[in-house]
mmJSON file of the N, C-alpha and C atoms, coordinates in Angstrom:
{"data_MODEL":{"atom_site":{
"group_PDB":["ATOM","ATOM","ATOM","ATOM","ATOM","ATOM","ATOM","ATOM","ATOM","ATOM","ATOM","ATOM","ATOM","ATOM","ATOM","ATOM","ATOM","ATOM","ATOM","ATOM","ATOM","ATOM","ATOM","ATOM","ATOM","ATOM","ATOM","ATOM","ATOM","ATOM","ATOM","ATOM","ATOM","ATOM","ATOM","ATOM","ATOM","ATOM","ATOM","ATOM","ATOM","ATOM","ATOM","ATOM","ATOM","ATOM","ATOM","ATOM","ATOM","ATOM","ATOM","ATOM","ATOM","ATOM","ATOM","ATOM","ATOM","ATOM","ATOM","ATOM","ATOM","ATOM","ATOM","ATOM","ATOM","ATOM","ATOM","ATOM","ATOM","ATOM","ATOM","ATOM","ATOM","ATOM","ATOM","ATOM","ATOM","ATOM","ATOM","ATOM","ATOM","ATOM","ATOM","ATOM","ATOM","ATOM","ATOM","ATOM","ATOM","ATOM","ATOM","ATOM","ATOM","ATOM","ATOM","ATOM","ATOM","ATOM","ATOM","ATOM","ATOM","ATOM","ATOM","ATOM","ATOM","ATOM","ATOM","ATOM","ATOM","ATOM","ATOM","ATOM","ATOM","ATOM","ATOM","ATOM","ATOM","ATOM","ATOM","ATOM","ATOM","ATOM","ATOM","ATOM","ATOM","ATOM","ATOM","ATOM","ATOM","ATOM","ATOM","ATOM","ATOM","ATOM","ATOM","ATOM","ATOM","ATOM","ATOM","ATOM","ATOM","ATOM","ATOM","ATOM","ATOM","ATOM","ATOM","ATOM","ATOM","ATOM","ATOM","ATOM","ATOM","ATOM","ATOM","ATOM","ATOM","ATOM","ATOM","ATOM","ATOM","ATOM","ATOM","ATOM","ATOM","ATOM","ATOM","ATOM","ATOM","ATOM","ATOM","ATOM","ATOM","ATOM","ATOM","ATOM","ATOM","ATOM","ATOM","ATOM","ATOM","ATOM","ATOM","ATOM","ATOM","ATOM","ATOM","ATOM","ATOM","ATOM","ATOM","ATOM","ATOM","ATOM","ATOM","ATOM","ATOM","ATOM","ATOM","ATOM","ATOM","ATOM","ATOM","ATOM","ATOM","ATOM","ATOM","ATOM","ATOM","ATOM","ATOM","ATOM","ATOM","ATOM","ATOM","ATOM","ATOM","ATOM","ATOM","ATOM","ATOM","ATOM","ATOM","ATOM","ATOM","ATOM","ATOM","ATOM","ATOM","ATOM","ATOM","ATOM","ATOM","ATOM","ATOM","ATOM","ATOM"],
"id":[1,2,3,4,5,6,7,8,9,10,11,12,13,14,15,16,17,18,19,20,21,22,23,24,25,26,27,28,29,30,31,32,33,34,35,36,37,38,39,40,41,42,43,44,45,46,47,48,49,50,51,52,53,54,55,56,57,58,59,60,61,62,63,64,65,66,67,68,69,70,71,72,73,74,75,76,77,78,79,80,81,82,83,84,85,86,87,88,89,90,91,92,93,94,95,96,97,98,99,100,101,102,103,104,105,106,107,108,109,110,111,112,113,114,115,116,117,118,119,120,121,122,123,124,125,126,127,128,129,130,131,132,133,134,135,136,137,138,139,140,141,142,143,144,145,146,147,148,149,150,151,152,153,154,155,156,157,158,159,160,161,162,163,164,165,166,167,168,169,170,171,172,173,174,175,176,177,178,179,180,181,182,183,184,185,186,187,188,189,190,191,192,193,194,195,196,197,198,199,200,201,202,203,204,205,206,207,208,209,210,211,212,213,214,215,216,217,218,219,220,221,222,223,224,225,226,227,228,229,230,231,232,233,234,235,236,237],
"type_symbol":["N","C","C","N","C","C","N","C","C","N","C","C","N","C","C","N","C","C","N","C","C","N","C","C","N","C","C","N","C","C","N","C","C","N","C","C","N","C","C","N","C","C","N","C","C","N","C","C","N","C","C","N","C","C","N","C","C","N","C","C","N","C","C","N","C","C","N","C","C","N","C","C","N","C","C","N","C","C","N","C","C","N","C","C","N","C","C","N","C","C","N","C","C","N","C","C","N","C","C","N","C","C","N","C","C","N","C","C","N","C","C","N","C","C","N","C","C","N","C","C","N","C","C","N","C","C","N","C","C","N","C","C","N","C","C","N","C","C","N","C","C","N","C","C","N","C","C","N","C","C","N","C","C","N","C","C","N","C","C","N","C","C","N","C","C","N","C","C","N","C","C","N","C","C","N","C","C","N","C","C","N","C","C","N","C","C","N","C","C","N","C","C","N","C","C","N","C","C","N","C","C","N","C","C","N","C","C","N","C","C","N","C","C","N","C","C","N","C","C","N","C","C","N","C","C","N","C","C","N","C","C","N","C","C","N","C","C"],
"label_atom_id":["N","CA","C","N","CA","C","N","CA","C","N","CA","C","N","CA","C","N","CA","C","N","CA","C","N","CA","C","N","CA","C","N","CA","C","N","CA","C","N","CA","C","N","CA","C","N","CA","C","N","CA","C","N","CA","C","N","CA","C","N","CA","C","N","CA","C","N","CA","C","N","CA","C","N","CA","C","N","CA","C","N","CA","C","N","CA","C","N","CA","C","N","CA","C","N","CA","C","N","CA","C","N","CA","C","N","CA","C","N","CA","C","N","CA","C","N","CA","C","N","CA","C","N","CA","C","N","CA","C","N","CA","C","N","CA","C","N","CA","C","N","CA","C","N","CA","C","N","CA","C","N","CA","C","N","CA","C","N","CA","C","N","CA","C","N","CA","C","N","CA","C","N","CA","C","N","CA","C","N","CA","C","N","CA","C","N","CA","C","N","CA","C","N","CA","C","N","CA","C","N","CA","C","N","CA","C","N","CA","C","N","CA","C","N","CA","C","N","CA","C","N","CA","C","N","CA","C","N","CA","C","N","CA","C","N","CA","C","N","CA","C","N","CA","C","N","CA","C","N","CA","C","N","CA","C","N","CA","C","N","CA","C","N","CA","C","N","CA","C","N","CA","C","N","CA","C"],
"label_alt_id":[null,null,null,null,null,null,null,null,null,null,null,null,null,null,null,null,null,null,null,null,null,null,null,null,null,null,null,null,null,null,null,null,null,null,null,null,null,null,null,null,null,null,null,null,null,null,null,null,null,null,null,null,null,null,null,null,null,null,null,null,null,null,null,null,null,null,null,null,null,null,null,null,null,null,null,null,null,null,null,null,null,null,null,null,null,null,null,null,null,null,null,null,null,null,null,null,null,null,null,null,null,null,null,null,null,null,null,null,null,null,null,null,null,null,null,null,null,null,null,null,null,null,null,null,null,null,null,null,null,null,null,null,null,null,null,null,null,null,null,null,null,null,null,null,null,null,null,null,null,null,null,null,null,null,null,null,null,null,null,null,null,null,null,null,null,null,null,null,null,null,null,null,null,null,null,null,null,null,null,null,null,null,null,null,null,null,null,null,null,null,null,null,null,null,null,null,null,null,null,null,null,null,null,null,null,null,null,null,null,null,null,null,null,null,null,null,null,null,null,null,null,null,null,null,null,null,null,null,null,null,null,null,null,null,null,null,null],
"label_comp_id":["UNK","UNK","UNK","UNK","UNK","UNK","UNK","UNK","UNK","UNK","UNK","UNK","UNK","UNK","UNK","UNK","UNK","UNK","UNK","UNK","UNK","UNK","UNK","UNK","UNK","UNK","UNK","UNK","UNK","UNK","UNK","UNK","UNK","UNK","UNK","UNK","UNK","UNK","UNK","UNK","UNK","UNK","UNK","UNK","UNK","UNK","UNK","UNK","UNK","UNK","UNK","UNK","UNK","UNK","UNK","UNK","UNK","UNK","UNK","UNK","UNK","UNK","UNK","UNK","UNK","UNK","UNK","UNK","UNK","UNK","UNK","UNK","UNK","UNK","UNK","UNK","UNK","UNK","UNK","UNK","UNK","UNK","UNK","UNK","UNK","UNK","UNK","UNK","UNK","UNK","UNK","UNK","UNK","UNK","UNK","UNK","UNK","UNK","UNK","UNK","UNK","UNK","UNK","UNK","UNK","UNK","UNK","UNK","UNK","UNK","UNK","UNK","UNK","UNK","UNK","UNK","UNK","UNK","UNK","UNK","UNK","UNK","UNK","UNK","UNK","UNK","UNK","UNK","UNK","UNK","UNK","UNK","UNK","UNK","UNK","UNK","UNK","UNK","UNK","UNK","UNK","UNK","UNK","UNK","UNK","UNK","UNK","UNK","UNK","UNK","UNK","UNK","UNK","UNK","UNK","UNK","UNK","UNK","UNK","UNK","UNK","UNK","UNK","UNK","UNK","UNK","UNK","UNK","UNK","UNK","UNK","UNK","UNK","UNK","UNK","UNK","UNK","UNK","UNK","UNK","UNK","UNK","UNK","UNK","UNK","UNK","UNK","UNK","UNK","UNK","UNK","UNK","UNK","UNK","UNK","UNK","UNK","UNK","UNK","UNK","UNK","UNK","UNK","UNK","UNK","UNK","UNK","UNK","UNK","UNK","UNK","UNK","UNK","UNK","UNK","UNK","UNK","UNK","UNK","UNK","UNK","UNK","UNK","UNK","UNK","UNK","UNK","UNK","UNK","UNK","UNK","UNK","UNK","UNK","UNK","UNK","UNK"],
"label_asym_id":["A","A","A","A","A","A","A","A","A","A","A","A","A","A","A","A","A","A","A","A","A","A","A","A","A","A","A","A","A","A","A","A","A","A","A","A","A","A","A","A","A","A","A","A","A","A","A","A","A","A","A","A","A","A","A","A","A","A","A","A","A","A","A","A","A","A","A","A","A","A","A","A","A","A","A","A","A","A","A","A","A","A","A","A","A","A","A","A","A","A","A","A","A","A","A","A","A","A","A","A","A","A","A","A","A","A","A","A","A","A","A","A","A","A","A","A","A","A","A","A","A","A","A","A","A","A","A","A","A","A","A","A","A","A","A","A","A","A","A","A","A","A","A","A","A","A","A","A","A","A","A","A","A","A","A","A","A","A","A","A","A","A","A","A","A","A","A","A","A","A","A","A","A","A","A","A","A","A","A","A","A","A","A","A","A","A","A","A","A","A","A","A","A","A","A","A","A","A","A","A","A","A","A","A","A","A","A","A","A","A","A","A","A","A","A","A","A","A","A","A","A","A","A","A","A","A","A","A","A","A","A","A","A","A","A","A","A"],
"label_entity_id":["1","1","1","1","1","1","1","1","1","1","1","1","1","1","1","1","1","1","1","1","1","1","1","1","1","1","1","1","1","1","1","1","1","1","1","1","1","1","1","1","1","1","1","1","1","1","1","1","1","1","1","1","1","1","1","1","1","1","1","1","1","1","1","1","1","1","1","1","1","1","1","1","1","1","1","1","1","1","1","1","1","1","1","1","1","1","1","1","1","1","1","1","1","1","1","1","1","1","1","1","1","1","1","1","1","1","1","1","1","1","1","1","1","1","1","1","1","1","1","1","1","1","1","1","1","1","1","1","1","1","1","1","1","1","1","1","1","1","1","1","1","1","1","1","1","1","1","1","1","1","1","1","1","1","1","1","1","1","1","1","1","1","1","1","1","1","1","1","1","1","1","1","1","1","1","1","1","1","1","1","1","1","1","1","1","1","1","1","1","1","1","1","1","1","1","1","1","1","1","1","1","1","1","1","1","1","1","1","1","1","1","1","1","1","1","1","1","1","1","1","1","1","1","1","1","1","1","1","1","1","1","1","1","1","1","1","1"],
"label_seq_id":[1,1,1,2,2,2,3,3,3,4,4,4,5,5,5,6,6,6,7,7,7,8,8,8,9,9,9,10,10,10,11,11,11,12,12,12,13,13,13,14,14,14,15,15,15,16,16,16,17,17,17,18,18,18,19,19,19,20,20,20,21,21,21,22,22,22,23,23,23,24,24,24,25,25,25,26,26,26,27,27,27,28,28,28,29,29,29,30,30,30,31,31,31,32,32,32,33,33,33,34,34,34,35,35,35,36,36,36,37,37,37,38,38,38,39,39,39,40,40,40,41,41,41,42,42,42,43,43,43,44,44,44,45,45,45,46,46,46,47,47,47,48,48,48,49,49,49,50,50,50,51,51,51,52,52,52,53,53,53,54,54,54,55,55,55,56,56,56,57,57,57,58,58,58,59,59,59,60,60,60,61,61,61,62,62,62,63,63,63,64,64,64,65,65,65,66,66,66,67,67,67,68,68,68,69,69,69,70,70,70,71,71,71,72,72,72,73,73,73,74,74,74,75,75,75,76,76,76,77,77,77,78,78,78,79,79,79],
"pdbx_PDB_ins_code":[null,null,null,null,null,null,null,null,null,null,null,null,null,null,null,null,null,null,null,null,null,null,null,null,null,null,null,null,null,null,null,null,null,null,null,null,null,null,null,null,null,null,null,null,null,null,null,null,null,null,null,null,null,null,null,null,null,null,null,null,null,null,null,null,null,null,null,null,null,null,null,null,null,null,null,null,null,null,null,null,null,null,null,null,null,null,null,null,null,null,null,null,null,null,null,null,null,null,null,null,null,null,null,null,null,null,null,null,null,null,null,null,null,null,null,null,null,null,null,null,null,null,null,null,null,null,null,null,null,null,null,null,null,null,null,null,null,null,null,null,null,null,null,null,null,null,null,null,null,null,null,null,null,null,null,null,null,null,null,null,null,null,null,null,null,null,null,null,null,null,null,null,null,null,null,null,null,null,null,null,null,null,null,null,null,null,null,null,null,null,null,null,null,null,null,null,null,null,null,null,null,null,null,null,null,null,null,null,null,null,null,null,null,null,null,null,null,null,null,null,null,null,null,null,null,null,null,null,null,null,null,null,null,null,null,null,null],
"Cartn_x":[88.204,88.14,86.675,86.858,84.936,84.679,85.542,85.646,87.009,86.679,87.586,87.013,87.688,87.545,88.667,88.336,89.176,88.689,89.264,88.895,89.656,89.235,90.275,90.028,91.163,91.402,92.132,91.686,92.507,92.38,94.14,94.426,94.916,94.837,95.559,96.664,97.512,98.601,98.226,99.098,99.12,99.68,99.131,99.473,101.874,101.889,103.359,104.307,102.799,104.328,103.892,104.748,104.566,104.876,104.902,105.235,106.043,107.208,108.165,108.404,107.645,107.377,106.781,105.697,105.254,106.005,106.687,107.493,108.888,109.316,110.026,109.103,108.421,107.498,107.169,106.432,105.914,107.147,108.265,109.004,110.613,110.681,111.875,112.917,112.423,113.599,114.1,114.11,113.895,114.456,113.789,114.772,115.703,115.746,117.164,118.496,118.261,119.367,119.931,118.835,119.241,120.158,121.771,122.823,122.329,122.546,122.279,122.594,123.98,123.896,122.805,122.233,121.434,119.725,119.921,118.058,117.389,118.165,116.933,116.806,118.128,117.294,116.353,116.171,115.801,114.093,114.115,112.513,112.503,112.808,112.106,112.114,112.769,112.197,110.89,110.912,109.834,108.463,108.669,107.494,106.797,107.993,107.385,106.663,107.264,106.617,105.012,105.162,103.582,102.933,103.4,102.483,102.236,102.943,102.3,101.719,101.138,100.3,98.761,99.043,97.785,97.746,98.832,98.449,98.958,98.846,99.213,97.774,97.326,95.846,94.392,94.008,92.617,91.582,91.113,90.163,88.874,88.752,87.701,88.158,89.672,90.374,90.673,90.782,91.347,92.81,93.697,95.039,95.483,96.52,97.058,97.315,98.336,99.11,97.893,97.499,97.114,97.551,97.516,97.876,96.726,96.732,95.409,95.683,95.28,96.241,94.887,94.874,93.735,94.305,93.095,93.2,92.898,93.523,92.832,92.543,91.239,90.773,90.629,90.608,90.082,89.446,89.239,89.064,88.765,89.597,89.809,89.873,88.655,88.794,89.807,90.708,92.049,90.456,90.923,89.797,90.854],
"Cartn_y":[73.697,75.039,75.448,76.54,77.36,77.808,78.839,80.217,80.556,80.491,81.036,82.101,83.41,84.32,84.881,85.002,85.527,86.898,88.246,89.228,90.198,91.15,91.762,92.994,93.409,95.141,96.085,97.019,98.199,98.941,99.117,100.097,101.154,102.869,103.929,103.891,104.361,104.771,106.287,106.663,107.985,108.966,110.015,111.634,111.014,111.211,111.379,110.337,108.972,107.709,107.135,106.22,105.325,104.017,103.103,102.004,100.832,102.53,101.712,102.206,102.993,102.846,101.635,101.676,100.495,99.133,98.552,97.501,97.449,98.812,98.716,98.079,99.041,98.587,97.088,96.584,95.084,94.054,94.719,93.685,94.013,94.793,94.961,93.963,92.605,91.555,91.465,91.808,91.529,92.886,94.16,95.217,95.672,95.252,95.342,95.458,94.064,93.602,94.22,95.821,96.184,97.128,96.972,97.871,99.958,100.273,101.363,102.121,102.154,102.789,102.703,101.642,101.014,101.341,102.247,101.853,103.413,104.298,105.107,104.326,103.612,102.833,102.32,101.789,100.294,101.123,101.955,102.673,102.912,103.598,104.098,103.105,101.935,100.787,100.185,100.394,99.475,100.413,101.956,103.209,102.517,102.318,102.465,101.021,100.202,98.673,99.179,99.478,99.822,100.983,101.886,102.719,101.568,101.396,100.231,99.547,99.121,98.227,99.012,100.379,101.096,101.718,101.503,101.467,103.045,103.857,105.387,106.027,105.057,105.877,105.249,105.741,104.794,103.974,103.644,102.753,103.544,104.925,106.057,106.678,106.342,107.702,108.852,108.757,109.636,109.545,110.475,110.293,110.313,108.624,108.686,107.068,106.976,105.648,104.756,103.361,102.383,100.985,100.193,98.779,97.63,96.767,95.856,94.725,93.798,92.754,91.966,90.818,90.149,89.846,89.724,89.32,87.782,87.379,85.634,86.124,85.8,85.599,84.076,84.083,82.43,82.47,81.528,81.013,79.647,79.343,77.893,77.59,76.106,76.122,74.635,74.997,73.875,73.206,71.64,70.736,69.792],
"Cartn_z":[129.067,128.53,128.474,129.124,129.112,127.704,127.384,126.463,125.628,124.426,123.858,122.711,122.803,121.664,121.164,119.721,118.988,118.058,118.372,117.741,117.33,116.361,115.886,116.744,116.765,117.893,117.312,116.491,115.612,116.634,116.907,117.96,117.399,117.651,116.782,117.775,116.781,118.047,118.398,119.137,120.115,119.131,118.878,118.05,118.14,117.105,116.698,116.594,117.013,116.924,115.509,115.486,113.953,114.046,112.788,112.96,113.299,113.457,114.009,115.598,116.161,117.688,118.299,117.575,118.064,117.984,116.857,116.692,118.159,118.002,119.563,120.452,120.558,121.489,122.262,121.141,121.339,120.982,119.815,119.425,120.094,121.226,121.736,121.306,121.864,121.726,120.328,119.595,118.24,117.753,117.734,117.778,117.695,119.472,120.019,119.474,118.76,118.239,116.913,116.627,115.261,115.844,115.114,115.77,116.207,116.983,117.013,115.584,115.11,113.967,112.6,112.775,111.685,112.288,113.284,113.891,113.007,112.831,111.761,110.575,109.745,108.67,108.714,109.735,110.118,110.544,111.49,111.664,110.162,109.563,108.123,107.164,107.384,106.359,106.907,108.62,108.949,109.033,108.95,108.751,106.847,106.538,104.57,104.508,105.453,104.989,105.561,106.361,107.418,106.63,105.792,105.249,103.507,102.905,102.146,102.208,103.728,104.356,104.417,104.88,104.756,106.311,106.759,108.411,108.476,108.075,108.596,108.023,107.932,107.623,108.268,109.119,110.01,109.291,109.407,108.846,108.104,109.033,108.322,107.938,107.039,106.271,107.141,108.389,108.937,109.138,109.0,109.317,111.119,110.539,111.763,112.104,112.696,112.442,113.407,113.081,113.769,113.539,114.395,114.009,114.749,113.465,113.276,113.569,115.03,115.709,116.319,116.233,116.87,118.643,118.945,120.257,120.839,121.521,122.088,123.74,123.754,125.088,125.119,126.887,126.845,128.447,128.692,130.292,130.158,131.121,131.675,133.147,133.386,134.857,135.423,136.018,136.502,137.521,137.054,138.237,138.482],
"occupancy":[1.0,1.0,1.0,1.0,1.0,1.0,1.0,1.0,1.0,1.0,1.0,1.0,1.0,1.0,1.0,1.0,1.0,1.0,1.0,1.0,1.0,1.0,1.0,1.0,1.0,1.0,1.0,1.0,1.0,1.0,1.0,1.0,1.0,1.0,1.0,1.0,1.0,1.0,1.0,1.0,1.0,1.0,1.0,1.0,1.0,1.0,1.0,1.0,1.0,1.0,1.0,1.0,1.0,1.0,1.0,1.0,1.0,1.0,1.0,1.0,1.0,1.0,1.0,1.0,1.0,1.0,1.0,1.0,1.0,1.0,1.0,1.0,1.0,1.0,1.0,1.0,1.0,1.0,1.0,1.0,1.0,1.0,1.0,1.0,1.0,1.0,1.0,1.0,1.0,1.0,1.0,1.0,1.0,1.0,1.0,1.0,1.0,1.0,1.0,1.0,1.0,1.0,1.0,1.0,1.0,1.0,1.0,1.0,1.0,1.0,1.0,1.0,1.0,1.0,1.0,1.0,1.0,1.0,1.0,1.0,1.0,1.0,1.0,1.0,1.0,1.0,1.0,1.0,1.0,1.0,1.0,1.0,1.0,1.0,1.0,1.0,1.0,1.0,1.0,1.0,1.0,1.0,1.0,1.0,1.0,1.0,1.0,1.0,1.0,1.0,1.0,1.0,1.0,1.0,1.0,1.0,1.0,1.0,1.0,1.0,1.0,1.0,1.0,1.0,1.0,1.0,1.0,1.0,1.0,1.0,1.0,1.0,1.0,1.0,1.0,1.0,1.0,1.0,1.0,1.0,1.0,1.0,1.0,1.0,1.0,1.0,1.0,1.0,1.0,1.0,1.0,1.0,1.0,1.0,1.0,1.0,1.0,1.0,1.0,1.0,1.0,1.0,1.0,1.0,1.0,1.0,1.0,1.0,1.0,1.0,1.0,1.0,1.0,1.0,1.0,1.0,1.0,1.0,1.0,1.0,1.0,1.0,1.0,1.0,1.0,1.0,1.0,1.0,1.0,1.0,1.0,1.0,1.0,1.0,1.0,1.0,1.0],
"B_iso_or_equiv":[0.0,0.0,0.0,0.0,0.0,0.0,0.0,0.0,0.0,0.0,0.0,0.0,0.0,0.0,0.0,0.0,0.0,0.0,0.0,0.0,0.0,0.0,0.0,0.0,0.0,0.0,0.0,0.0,0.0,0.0,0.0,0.0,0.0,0.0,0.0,0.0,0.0,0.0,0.0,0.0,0.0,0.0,0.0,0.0,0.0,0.0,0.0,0.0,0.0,0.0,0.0,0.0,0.0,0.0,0.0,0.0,0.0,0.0,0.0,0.0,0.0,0.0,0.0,0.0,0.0,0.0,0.0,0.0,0.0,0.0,0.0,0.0,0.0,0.0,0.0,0.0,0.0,0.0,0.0,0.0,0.0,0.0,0.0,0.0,0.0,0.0,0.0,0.0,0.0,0.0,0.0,0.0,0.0,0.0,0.0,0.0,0.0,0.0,0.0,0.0,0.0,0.0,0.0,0.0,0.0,0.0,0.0,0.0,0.0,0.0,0.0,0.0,0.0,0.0,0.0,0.0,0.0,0.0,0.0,0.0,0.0,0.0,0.0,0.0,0.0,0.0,0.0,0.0,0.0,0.0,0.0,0.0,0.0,0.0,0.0,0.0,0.0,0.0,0.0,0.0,0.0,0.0,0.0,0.0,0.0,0.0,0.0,0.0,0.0,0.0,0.0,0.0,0.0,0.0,0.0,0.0,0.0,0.0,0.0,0.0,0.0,0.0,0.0,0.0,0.0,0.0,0.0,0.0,0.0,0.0,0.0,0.0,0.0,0.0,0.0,0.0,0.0,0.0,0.0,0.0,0.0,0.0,0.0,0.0,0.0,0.0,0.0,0.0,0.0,0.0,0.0,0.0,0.0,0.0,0.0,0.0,0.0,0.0,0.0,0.0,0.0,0.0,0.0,0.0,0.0,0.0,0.0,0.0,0.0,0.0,0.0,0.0,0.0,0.0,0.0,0.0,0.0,0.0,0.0,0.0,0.0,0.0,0.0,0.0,0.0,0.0,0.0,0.0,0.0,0.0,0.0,0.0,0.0,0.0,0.0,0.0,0.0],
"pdbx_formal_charge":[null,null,null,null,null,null,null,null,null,null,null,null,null,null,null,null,null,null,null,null,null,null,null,null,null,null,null,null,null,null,null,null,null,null,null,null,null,null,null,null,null,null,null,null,null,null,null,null,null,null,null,null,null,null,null,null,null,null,null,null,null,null,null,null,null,null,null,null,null,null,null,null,null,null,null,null,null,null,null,null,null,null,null,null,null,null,null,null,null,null,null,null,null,null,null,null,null,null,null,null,null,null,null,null,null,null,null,null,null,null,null,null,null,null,null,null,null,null,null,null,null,null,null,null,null,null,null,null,null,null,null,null,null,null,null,null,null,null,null,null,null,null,null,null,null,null,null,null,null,null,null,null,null,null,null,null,null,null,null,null,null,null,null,null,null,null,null,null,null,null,null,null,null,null,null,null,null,null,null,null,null,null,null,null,null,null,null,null,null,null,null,null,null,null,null,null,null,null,null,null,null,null,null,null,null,null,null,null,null,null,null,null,null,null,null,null,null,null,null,null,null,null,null,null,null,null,null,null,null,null,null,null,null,null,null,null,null],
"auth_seq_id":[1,1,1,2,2,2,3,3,3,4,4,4,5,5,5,6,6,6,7,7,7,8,8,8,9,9,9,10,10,10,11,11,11,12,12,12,13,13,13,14,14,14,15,15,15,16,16,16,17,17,17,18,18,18,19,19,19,20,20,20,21,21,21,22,22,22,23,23,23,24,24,24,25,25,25,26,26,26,27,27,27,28,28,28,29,29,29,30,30,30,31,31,31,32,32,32,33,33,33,34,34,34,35,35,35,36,36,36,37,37,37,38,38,38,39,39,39,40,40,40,41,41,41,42,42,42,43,43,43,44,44,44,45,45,45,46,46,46,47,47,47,48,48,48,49,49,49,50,50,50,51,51,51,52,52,52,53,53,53,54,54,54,55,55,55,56,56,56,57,57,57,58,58,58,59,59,59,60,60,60,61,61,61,62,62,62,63,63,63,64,64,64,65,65,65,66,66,66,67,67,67,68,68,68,69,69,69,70,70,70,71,71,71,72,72,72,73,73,73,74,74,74,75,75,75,76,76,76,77,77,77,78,78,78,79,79,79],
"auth_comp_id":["UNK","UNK","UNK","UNK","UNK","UNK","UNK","UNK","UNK","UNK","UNK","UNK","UNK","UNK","UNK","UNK","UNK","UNK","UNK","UNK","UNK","UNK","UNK","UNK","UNK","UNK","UNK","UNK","UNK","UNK","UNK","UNK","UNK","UNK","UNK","UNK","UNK","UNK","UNK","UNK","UNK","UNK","UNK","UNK","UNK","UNK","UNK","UNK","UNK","UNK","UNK","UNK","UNK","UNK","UNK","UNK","UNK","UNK","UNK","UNK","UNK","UNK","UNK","UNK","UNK","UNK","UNK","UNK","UNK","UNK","UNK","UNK","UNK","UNK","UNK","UNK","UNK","UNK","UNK","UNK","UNK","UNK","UNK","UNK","UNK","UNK","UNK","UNK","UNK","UNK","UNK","UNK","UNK","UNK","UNK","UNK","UNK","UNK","UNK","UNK","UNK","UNK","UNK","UNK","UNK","UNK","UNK","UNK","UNK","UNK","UNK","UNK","UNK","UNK","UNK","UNK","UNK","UNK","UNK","UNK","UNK","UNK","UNK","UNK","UNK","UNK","UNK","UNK","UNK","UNK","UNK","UNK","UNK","UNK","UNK","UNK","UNK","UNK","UNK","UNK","UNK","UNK","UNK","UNK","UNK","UNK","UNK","UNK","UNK","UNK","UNK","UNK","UNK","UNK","UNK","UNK","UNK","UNK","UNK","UNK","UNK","UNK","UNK","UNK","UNK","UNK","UNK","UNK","UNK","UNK","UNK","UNK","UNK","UNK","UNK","UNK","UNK","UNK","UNK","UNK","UNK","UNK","UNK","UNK","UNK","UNK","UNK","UNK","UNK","UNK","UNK","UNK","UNK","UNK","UNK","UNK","UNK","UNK","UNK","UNK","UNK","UNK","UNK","UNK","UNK","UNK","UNK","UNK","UNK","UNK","UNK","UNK","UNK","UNK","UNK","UNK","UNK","UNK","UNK","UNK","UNK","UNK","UNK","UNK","UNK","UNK","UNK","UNK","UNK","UNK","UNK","UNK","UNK","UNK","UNK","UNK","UNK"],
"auth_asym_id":["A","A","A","A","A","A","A","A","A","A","A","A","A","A","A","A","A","A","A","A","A","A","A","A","A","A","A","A","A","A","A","A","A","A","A","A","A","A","A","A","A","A","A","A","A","A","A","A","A","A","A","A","A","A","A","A","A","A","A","A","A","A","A","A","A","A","A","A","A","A","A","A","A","A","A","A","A","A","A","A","A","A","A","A","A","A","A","A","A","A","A","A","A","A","A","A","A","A","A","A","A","A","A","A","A","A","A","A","A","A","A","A","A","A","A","A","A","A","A","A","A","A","A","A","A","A","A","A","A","A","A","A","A","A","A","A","A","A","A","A","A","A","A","A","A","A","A","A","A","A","A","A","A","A","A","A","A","A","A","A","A","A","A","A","A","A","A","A","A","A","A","A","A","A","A","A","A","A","A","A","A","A","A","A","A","A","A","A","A","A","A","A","A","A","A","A","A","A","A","A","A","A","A","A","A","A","A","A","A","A","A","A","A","A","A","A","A","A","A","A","A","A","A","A","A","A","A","A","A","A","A","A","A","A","A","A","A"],
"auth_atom_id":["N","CA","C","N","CA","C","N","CA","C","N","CA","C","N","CA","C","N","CA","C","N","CA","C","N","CA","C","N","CA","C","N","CA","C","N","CA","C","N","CA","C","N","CA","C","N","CA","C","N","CA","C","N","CA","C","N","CA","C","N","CA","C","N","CA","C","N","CA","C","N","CA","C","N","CA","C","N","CA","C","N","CA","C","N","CA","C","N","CA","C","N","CA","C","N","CA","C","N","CA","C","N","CA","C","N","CA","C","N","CA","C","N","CA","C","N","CA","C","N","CA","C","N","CA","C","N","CA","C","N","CA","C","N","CA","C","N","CA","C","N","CA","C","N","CA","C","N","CA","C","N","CA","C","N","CA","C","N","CA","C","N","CA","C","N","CA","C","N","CA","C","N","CA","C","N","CA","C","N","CA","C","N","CA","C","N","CA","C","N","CA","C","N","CA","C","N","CA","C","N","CA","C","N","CA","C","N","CA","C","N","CA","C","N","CA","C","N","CA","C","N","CA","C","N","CA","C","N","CA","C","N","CA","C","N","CA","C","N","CA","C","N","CA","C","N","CA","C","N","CA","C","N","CA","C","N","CA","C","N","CA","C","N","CA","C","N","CA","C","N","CA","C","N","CA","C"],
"pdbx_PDB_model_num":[1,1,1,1,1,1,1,1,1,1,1,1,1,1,1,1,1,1,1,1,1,1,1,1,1,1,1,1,1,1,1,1,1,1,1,1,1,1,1,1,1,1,1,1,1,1,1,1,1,1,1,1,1,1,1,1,1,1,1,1,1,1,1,1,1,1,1,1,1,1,1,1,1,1,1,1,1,1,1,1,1,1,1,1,1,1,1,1,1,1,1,1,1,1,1,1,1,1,1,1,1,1,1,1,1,1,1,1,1,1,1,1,1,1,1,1,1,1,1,1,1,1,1,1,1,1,1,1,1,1,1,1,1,1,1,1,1,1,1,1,1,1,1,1,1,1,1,1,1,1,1,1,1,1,1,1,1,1,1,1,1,1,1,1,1,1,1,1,1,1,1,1,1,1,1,1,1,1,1,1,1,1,1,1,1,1,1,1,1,1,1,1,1,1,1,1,1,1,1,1,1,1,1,1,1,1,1,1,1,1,1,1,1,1,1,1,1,1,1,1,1,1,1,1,1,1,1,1,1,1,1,1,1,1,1,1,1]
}}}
């Protein structure tokens, strides 16, 4: 192993999505599986957990949904 980093990456989301776009998003598999009838509960339990978190509001108090996720870089050379 050459390199490894680890950093944090506050990404905003895009004008009109929320926390539970993004959870589709990245967590499809997982989602998925919430019955269709149950998926507005299910976004607005997972919007309130994420605004209790602080995440509908930017880091400079500006409004607007972001989510705060580290990153792993690495590089490795196969010999």
């Amino acid at each position: 192993m050459r390199l490894v980093q680890l950093y944090d990456r506050m990404t905003p989301l895009d004008p009109g999505s929320t926390g539970a776009d993004w959870a589709r998003m990245f967590g499809a598999a997982l989602v998925d599986d919430v019955p269709r009838s149950a998926r507005l509960s299910f976004d607005h339990a997972v919007d309130a957990h994420a605004r209790d978190l602080g995440l509908d509001r930017r880091p400079d108090d500006e409004p607007g949904w972001w989510i705060d996720y580290v990153r792993l870089r690495f590089l490795a050379i196969r010999r």
